[in-house]
N, C-alpha and C positions, 0 to 999 in steps of 0.2 A: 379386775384382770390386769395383770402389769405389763408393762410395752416389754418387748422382747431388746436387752439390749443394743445385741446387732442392727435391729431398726431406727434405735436412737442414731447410733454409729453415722449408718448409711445416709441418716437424714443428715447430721452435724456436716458429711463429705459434700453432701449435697448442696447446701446453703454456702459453706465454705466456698467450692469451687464457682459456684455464681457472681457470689459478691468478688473472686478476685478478678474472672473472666472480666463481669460489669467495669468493676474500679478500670482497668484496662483500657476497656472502649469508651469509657469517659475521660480518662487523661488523654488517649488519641483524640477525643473530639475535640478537645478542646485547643488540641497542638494542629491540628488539622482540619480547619473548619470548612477549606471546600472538599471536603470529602463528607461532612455532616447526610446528606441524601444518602451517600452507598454505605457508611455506619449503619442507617437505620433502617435498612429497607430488610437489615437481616434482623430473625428472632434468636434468641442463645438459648436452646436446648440442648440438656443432658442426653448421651447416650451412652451404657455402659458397653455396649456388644463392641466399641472399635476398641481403636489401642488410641487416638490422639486425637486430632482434629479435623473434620471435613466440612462443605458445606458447597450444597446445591443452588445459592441464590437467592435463597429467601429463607432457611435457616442455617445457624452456625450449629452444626451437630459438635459437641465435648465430650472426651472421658474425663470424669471428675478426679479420679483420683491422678491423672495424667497431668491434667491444668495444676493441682496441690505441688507437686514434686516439681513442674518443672518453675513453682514460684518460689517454691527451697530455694534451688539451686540459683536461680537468679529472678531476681522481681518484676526485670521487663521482659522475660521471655515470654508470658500469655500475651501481652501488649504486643509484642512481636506477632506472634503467630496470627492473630485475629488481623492486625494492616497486613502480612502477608497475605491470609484467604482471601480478604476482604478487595486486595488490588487483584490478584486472578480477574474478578469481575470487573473492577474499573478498567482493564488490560484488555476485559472478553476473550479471557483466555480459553474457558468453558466452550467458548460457542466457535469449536474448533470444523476446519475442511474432514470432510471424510474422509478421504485418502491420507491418513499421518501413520509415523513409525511413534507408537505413544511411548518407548522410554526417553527418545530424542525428544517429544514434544512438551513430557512430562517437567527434564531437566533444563530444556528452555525456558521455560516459565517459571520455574524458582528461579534459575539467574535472574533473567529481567527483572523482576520483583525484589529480590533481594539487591542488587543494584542501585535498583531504582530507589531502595530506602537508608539502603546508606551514604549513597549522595545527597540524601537530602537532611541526615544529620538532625534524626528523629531520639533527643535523648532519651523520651519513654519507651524507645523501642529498641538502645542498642543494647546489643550481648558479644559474648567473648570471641563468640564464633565469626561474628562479621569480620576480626581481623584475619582469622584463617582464610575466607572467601576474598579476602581484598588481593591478594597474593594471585591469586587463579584471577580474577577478574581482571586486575594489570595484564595479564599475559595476556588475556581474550582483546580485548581495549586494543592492541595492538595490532592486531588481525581485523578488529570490524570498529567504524566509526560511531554506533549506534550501536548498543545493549537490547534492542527489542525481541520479543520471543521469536518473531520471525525469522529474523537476521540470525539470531544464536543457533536455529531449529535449520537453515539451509545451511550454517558454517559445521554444522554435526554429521549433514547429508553427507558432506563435501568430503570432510577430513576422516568419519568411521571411524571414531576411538573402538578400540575392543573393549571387551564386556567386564575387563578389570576397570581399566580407566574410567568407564561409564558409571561405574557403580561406586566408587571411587568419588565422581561429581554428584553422584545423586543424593550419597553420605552428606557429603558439604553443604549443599540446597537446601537440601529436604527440610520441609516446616508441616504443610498439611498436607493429609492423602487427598487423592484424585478421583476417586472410585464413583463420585457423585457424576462427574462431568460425563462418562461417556454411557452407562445406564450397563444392566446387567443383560448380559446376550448380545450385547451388540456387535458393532464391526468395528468399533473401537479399543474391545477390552485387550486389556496388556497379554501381547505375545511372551513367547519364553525367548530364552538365549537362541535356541536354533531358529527359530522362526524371524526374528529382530533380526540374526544375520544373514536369513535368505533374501530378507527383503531388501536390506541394502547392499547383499553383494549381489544377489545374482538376480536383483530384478533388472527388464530390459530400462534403459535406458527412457523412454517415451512416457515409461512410467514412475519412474523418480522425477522428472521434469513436473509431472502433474501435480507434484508436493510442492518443487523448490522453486515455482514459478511467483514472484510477485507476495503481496501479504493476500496468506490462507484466504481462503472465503468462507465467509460464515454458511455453518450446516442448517438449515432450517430445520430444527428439532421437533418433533412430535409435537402437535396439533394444540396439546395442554398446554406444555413448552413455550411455544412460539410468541407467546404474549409474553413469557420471560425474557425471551432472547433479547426484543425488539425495546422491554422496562432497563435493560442495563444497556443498549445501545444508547438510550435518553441519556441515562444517568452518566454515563462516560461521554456524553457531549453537554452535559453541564457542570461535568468536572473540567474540562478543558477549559470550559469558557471562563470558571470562578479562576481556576488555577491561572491563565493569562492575565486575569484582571491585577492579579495579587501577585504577581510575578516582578515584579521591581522589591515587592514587600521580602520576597522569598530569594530574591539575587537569582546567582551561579546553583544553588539549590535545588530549587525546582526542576534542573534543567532533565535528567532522567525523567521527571515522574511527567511531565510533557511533552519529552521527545518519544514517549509509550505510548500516550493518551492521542497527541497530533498522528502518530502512524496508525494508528486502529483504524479511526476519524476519519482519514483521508479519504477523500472520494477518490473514484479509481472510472478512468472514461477509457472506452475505443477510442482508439488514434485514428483510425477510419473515422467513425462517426464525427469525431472534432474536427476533421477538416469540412464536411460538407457543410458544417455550418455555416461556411466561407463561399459558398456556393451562389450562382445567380442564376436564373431561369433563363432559357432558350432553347431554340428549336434543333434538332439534332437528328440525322439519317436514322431512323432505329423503327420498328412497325407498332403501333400503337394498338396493342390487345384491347386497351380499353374502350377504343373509338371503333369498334371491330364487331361488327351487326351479322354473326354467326347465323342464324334466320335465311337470309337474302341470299349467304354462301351458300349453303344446302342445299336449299330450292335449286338454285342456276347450276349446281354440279350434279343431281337428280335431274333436273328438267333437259339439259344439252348434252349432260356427260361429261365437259372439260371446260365449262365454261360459266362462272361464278358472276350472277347480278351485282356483284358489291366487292370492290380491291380493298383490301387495308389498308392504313392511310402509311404515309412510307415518312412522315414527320410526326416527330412527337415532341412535345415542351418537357422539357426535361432541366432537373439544376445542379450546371457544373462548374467549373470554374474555368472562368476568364481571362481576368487578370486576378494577378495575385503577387505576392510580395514576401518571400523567405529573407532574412537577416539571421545574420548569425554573427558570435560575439568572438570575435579572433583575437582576446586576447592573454595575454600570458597564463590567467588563472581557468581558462577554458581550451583544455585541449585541442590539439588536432585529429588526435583518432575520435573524439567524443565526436567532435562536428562532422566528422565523415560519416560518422555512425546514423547523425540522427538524418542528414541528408539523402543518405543511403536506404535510409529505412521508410523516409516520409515519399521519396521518388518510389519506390514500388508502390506504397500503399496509394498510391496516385492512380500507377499505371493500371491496377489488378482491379479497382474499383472503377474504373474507369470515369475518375473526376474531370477529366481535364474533356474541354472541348477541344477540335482539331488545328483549330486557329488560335492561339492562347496570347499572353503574354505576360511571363514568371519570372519577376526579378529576383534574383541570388545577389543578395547585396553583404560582402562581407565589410567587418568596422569592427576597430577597435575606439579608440578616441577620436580616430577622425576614420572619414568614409575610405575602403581601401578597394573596393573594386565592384560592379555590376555587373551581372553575367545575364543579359537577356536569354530568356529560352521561348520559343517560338513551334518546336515541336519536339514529339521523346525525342526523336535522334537528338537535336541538342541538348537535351538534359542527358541521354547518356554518357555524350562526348565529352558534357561537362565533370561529368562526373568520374571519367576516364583521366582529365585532364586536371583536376582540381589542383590547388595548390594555396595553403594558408597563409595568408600573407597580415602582417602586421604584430600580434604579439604585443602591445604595450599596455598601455591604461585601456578603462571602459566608460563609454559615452555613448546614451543610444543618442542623445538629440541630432547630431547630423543624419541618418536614417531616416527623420521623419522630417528633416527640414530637406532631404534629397527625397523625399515619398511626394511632400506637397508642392515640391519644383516640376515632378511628373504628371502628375496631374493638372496643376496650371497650364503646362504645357501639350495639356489632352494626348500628350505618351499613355496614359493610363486614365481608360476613360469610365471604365465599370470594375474600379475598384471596390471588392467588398473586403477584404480584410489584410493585418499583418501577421504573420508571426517572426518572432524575435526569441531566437535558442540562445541562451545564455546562463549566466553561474548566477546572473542578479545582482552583481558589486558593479555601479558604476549609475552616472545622472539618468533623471529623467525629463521627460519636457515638462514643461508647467504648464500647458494644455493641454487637453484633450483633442483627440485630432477628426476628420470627418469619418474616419473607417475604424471598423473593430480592429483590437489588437491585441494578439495573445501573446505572457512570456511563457516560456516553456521551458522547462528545467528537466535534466534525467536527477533521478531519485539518488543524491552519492551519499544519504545516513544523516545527512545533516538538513535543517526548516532552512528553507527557500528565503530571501532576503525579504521585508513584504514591498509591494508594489501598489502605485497608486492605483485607486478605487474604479477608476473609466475602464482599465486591463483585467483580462481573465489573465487567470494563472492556470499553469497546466504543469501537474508532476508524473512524469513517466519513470515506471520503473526502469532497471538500464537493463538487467535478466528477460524482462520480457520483452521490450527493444530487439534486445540481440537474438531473441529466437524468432522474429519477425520475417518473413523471405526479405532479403535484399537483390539490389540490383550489380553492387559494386563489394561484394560480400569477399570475394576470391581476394581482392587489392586488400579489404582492411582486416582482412582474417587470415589469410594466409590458403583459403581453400577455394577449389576451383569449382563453380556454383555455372548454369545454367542462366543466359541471360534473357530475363523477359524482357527487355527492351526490343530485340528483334525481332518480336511479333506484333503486326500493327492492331492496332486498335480493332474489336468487330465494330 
């Protein structure tokens, strides 16, 4: 019995398109060795049912005759297409927030990615069309300091191109379909034109903020999923770490495909919470439920009617802050609305949490190269007044070391006698001490698209985003915003 031709055919297309897919991801291996792990974690299977290429995370689904023609047409296009899918996942682009408009999330992420790879000047992966995206990417570059999906995906929120223009970038981007990432039925699948513009024109306000706040949060996907999710969270924090090792090897180069990989990566903390670590134990007016013999109440209000065998205790050990120590970096390359901003923002989360004991002592030490002024605060009213009254003084070079050589004269001098910690708000250009000092010390930087300077090893580093910052209650919001806000300072302490 003889093979039916068209069989031969289909096998020839078959084998064809393998071996050029293959040839592909081995020329990229070998130009891109820390990427070796997320190459191989995919398998390359045939599918004839699509039009081009997808891929769910652990296989690269092809249409074979799609991969043939587009290696006609040019030879590193399949080479293209596979490190495009292939970084979605070192991106974690996949493992998207619920809450997204998916043509704006979809057209994020081929930017970023394509970006990301023609700064890095991948010759087996360029094609013609990279010059037509370079053109659009200059313009974008202009508007955002950072190309990451996030940044592109809140500048889309912002600006609302219409559904020409959208489709328009989507032509430009587009390399592999998405259809894998968000699953069939779900709340992610791609709306139409009307619905895409109900969401971003006439959704309320509370609810696009739930999108453009800060980077996405990853979706915990279905139960099977979930072990995937958490296989390429690894795998994009062992590309960062290969990609920094090799990062002198790789120059100005690399700098996209780690300014992608550093934003995913980033840990992301409460500002609340990162102050009480700063926190000391003491006793404080407040009633202690837990010291609180419920039993003996009962009784005595059963037994007399109005009069309980057991008071709750009216002291409780509780951990607030003391002393403490704010710096902030006044000079020329650090704003003054930034420093209002982050002062403003850290004094409420003071006040609302109620960190502060009633008797304190919070030095506001502004410094640029040299120390420029100490604002002791002793209770909210002064921090509000202070904050009323501010004023940035200095502007020149940066140097923390007078700050800690003025921290440890305070202390010698028992001004400051249960100090637990610093923080020092700064851009991060300027000396540090060559010691370690007796207190924790944190720098703290708002998120402006660009990696944080690095900082000796005894200091946490803290990066707040600046979007979620400014939606933060403030106390002095009215002066640095222009809007007239409600002040919680006027209400004391319970």
């Amino acid at each position: 019995m003889s093979i039916p031709q068209n069989t031969d055919k289909q096998a020839l297309i078959s084998r064809l398109a393998h071996d050029i897919i293959n040839l592909g991801r081995n020329s990229l291996f070998i130009a891109l060795r820390f990427l070796d792990l997320a190459f191989f974690q995919f398998t390359l299977e045939e599918d004839r049912q699509i039009e081009g290429l997808r891929a769910d995370g652990r296989t690269v689904f092809y249409q074979p005759l799609f991969i043939i023609r587009e290696y006609q047409a040019e030879h590193q296009r399949p080479a293209r297409l596979l490190l495009h899918s292939v970084l979605h996942f070192v991106f974690r682009h996949p493992f998207v927030g619920e809450k997204i408009i998916r043509p704006y999330w979809d057209l994020a992420c081929d930017m970023a990615v394509e970006n990301s790879i023609a700064e890095a000047g991948i010759k087996q992966a360029v094609t013609a069309r990279q010059k037509q995206q370079q053109d659009y990417l200059f313009r974008l570059k202009k508007e955002l300091p950072l190309l990451s999906a996030e940044r592109i995906y809140r500048y889309l929120l912002d600006q609302k191109p219409d559904a020409e223009e959208l489709a328009a970038a989507a032509r430009l981007f587009f390399q592999d379909e998405h259809e894998l990432w968000y699953g069939v039925g779900g709340e992610n699948t791609a709306p139409n034109e009307q619905e895409t513009a109900r969401q971003t024109s006439d959704a309320p306000q509370p609810e696009r903020e739930k999108t453009e706040g800060g980077i996405l949060p990853l979706r915990l996907p279905p139960s099977e999923d979930k072990e995937l999710a958490e296989r390429w969270q690894q795998i994009s924090e062992t590309v960062k770490t290969d990609l920094e090792t090799m990062s002198r090897e790789w120059g100005e180069s690399s700098g996209a495909f780690l300014q992608n990989i550093r934003e995913v990566n980033r840990d992301h903390y409460d500002y609340a919470d990162f102050l009480r670590r700063f926190a000391v134990r003491g006793e404080a007016m407040q009633i202690d439920d837990a010291e609180f013999d419920y039993i003996y109440y009962n009784y005595g209000m059963e037994l007399y009617g109005n009069m309980p065998l057991i008071e709750p205790l009216e002291y409780k050990e509780v951990k607030k802050i003391r002393d403490f120590v704010i710096a902030v970096d006044t000079s020329a390359s650090c704003a003054g609305e930034t420093v209002q901003l982050f002062l403003d923002k850290t004094a409420a989360i003071l006040r609302q949490t109620e960190s502060f004991f009633r008797e304190i002592r919070l030095h506001i030490i502004q410094c640029d190269a040299a120390l420029q002024s100490d604002a002791l605060i002793t209770s909210t009213a002064d921090f509000r007044d202070y904050l009323a009254k501010m004023q940035i003084k200095g502007l020149g070079g940066t140097d923390f070391r007078p700050v800690f050589d003025y921290v440890d004269q305070l202390i010698a001098g028992r001004q400051l006698t249960n100090l637990k910690g610093l923080i020092y708000f700064t851009d991060g250009y300027g000396r540090f001490p060559a010691r370690r000092p007796a207190y924790e010390t944190a720098f703290v930087f708002l998120d402006e698209g660009r990696e944080p300077p690095p900082i000796p090893p005894w200091a946490i580093k803290l990066v707040l985003d600046r979007r979620e910052m400014e939606r933060l209650p403030g106390l002095a919001a009215g002066r640095i915003h222009g809007e007239k806000v409600e002040n919680e300072w006027e209400k004391e302490p319970q």
